[in-house]
N, C-alpha and C positions, 0 to 999 in steps of 0.2 A: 290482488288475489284475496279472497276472501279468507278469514283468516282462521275458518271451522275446517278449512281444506288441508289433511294431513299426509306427509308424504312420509313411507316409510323408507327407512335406511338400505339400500342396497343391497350390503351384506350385516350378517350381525353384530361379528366379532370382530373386533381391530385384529391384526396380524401381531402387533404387539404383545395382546394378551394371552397370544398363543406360544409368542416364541416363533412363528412358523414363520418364513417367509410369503410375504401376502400371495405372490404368486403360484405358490405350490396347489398341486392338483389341478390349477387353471391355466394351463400351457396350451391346450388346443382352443379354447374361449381368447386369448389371447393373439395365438395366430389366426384365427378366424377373422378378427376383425384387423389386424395387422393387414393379410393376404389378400383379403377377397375387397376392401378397399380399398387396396393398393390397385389390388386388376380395376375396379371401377375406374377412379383414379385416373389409371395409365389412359385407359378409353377415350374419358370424357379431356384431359388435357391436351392430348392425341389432336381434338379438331381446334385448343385454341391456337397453337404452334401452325398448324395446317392455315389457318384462318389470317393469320399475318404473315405468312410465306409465300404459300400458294392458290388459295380459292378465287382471291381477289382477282388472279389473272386468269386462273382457269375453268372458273365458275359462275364468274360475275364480271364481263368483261364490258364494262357499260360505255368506255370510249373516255374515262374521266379516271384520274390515279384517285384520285381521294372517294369520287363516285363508288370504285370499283370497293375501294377501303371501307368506305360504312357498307357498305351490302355486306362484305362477308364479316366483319364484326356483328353486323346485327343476325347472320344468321348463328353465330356464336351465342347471343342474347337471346333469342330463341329455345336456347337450351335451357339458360337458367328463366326465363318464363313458365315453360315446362314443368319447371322442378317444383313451385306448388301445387299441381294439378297431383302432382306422383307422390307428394308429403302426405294431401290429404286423402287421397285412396289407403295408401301404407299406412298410415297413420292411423286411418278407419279399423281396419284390417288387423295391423300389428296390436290396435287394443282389444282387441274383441279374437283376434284366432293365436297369435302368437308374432314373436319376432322371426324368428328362425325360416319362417315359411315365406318373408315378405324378403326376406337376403337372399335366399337363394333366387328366388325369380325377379328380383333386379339385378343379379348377376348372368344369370342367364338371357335376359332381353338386352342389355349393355354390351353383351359381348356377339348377340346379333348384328344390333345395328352398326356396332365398329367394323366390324368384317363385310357388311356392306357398303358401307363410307367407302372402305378401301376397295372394293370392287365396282363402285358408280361410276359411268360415262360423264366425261367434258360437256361442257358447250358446245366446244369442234364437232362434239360427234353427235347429240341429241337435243342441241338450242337448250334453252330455258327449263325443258324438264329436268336439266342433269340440276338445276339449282331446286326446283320444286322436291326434287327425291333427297336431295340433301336436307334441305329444309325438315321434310317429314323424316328421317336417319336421324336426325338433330332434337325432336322433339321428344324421338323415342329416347335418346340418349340422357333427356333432359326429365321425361318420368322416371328412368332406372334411379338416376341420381337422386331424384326426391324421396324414393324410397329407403336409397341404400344407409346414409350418410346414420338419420334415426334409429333404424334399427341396430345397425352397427356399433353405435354407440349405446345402445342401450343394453344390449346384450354384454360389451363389456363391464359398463359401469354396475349391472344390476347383478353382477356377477362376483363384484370387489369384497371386500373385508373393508367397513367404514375407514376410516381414516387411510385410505388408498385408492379412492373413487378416480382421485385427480391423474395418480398414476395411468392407472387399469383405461381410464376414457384416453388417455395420449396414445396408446394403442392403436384405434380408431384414426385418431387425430394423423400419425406419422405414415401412415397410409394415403393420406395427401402427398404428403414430401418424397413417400417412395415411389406413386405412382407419377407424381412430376420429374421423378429421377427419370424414373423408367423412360417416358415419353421422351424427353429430351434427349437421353441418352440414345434412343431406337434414330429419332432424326437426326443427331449427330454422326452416328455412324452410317448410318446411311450417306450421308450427304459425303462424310471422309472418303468413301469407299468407291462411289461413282463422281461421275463428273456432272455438270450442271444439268448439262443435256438428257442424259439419262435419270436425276433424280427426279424434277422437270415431267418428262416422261411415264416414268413408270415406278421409280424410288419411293416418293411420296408415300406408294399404298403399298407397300410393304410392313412397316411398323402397326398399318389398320390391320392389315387380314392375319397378325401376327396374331392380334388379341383371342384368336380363336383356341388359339393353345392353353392360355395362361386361364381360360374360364378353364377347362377341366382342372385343373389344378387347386383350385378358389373352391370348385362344385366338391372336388373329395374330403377339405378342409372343413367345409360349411355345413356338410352331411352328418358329419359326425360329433356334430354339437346343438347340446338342448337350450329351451328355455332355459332363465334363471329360477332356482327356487321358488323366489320371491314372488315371480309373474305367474309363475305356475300356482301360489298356494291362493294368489289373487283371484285366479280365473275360477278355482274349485270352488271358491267360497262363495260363487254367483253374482258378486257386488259387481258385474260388466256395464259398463253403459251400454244402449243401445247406440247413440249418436254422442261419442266423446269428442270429436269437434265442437259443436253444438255449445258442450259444457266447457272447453276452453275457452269459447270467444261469448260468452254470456257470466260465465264465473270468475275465470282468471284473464280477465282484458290487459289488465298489469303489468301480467306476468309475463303474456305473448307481448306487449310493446319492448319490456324489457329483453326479450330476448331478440326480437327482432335491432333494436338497438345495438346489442353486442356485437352484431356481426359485421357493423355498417362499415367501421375502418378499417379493421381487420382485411375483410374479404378484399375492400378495394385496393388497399396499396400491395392484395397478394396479384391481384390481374396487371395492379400497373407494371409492376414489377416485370411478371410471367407472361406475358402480350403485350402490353405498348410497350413496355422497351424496347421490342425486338422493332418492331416498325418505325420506332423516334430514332435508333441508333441507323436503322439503313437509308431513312431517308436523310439523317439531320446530318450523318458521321460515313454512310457509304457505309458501314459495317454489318452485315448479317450474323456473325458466327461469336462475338463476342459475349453477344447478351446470352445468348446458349449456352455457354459456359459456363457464365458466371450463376446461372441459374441451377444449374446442374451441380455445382458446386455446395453450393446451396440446399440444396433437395438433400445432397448426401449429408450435409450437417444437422440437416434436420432431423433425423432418423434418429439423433441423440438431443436436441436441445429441444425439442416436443417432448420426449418424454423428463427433461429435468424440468421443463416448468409447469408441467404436472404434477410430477414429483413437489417442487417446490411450493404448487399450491396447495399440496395437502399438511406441509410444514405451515404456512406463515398467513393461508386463505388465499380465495380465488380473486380477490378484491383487489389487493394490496398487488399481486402479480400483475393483473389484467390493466390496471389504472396503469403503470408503468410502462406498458406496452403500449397502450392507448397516448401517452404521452411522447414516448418514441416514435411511434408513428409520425404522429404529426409535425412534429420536429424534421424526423430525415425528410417529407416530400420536400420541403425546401433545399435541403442540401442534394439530395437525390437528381431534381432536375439540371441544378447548377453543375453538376461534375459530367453530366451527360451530355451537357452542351461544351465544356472546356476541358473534362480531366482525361487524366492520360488511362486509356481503357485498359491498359493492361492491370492498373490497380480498380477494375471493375467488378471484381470476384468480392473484393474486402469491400466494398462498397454494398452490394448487395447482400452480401451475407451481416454486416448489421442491420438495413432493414428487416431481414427474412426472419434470422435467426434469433436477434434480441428483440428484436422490437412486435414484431409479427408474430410467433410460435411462443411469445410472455401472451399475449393476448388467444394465442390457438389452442394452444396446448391445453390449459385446465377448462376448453369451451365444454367438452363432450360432458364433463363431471359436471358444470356449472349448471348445464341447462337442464341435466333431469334433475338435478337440485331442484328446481323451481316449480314442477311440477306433482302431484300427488300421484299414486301408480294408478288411479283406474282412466288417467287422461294424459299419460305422458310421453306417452309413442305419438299422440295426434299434436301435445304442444311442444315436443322438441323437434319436431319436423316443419309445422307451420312456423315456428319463430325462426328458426335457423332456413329455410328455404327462403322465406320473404325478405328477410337481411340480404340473402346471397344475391337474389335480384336486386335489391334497390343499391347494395352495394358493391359488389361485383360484377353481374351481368353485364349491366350497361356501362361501367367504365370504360376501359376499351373505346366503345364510339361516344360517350358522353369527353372523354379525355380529347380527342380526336376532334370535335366538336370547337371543346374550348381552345383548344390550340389555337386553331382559326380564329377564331371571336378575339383572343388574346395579342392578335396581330403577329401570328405564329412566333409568339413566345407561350413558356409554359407557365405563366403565374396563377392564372384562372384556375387550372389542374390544381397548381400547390394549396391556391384558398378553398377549393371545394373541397380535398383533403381534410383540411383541418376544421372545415363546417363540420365534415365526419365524426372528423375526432372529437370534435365537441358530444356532437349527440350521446358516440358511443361512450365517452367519460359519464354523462349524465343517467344512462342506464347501468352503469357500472355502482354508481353508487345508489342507485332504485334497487338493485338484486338483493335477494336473501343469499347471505355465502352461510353455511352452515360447518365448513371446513375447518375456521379458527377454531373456532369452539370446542371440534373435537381433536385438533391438535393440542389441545392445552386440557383437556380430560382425559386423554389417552394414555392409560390403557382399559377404563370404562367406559361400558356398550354404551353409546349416544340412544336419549331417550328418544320418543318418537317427537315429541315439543320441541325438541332441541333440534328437528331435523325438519319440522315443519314449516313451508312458505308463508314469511309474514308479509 
């Protein structure tokens, strides 16, 4: 990043110098981005769960298990494909019109195409098109998300009191965890409540056409909250780019590798986690309903250990947290896959909930604060959407069937998985220490306003 490139502080005042609790006055800014990506969220996790249960056999029935297996993982990767094409529209858009107006209509198109998901024909009943109309259901699911994730975060973080950024983005952040609650919990009970035959059937699209409810709910939330200050006193001032993509990937190339970096391990061991478990344990262990659980258990502790390590990155820096994470990561895939193959699953909740919760959400949690850190405000919607959707593809997307992949290649053991893991973890350790964190700094000046030098991408 060029290093004339200034990025102003979010909010002005620390919460400290006020005395006030950072959160005061900012409860509907807060639930906005809690809510309305939680509903995203629930949506878009919606088809990975769907995607190792059920597509494979009733959507892609190619006469092959594993055949059947990568077609609907890929059309999973399909989504996160999607999601740069939908960063950089939003991302166009949210720098030049506002945030506010790019959330609500990826809320509103997410919550279409899931409720169509859940009302789309078989195979049995219309061959091949039921997988083509998935396909394009999928894609659209896959621009809502490119859009949401940015804005959402941005609207938090730009709304914070300095020295609380890391807080205010966990927000955003735990709205993953709650929409993975949500999701698993809708197929859980579904599945509890009927029998095979009937979930099978017709159960499946029940939790889809549910999401039609929870957009109204997200739309009354998200109406009634503005721009930030910040972006507001930006766009008056006429300093807009015409093409802030453009000056991302011409100016700050740096800064987008860097952030695209950050998300490489992260995202991946949250899919291996949230999808291939579910399919390593039913075909390797005959169990379907364990890894569900143990996820769901998960999801709910997330709801608090995403916001302490946010919280905790605005104490001690985004750095110092994230490398830790990055470090756990890499660590548990080893032991991860070994307990999956031999350990006794009912201690499968404790297992996952240290990948998820210390290892995974030290690395999630302070991401939403980190990455508008990086950029300067008249190009920050377009590079925390490019950097963070291109990570999510290269890192999460394709897991799933690149995992699935190696398995095979590995002589159906999972070592291949473990070492491409920790390739990951390498990279995302190396962009971890390329970031500018500007968090220490004002942890240890606090409770004076952080200059604008002091907040600017070196």
């Amino acid at each position: 990043m060029s290093r004339t490139a200034t990025a102003t502080p979010p909010g002005p005042v620390p919460a400290a110098a006020t005395g006030a609790k950072p959160w005061r006055g900012k409860e509907r800014v807060l639930a906005s981005a809690f809510v309305g990506t939680t509903i995203e969220w629930y949506d878009f996790y919606l088809y990975g769960t769907a995607a190792a249960l059920i597509f494979n056999v009733q959507f892609f029935p190619t006469g092959s298990e594993l055949g059947s297996l990568l077609a609907s993982f890929a059309t999973l990767a399909v989504g996160f494909f999607a999601r740069p094409l939908g960063g950089i529209v939003a991302g166009h858009l949210g720098d030049r019109i506002g945030r506010k107006a790019l959330l609500v209509a990826s809320l509103v198109t997410m919550g279409v195409a899931s409720t169509l998901i859940g009302l789309m024909p078989t195979f049995e009943s219309i061959g091949w098109w039921a997988a083509v109309g998935l396909v394009v259901l999928r894609i659209l699911q896959g621009l809502s998300a490119g859009a949401e994730w940015g804005g959402s975060a941005l609207l938090s973080v730009e709304h914070a009191p300095a020295g609380s950024r890391g807080l205010f983005g966990s927000f955003t952040q735990i709205g993953s965890a709650a929409g993975m609650l949500l999701a698993t919990s809708a197929f859980f009970t579904v599945q509890a409540v009927l029998t095979d035959e009937q979930f099978a059937q017709f159960g499946w699209r029940i939790p889809f056409v549910a999401s039609a409810l929870l957009i109204v709910l997200g739309l009354w939330i998200r109406l009634g909250v503005s721009d930030a200050p910040e972006f507001l006193a930006h766009k008056e001032s006429g300093n807009v780019p015409k093409r802030p993509l453009w000056e991302v990937v011409t100016r700050h190339p740096r800064v987008l590798l860097v952030t695209i970096g950050l998300r490489l391990a992260q995202n991946s061991v949250y899919y291996l986690i949230t999808v291939y478990m579910l399919t390593y344990l039913a075909s390797q262990r005959g169990d379907s309903t364990s890894g569900i659980t143990a996820v769901m258990i998960a999801s709910a502790i997330g709801l608090v250990t995403g916001p302490f390590w946010g919280w905790m990155s605005d104490r001690v820096g985004r750095k110092a947290v994230t490398l830790g994470g990055i470090i756990g990561i890499g660590v548990f895939g080893w032991l991860f896959f070994a307990f999956l193959d031999a350990g006794p699953l009912i201690l499968l909740p404790i297992v996952v909930v240290l990948g998820m919760n210390l290892a995974h959400d030290a690395v999630y949690g302070p991401q939403a604060a980190w990455f508008a850190e990086q950029f300067p405000i008249e190009v920050r919607y377009s590079g925390v959407n490019m950097g963070y959707q291109l990570g999510t593809v290269i890192g999460g997307g394709i897991m799933p069937m690149i995992a699935a992949l190696l398995f095979v290649a590995g002589g159906n053991t999972p070592w291949l998985i473990c070492g491409y893991l920790t390739l990951l973890c390498v990279l995302s350790g190396l962009a971890a220490l390329a970031a500018h964190d500007p968090a220490r700094a004002e942890a240890r000046t606090t409770p004076r306003t952080p200059s604008v030098k002091e907040n600017a991408p070196r």
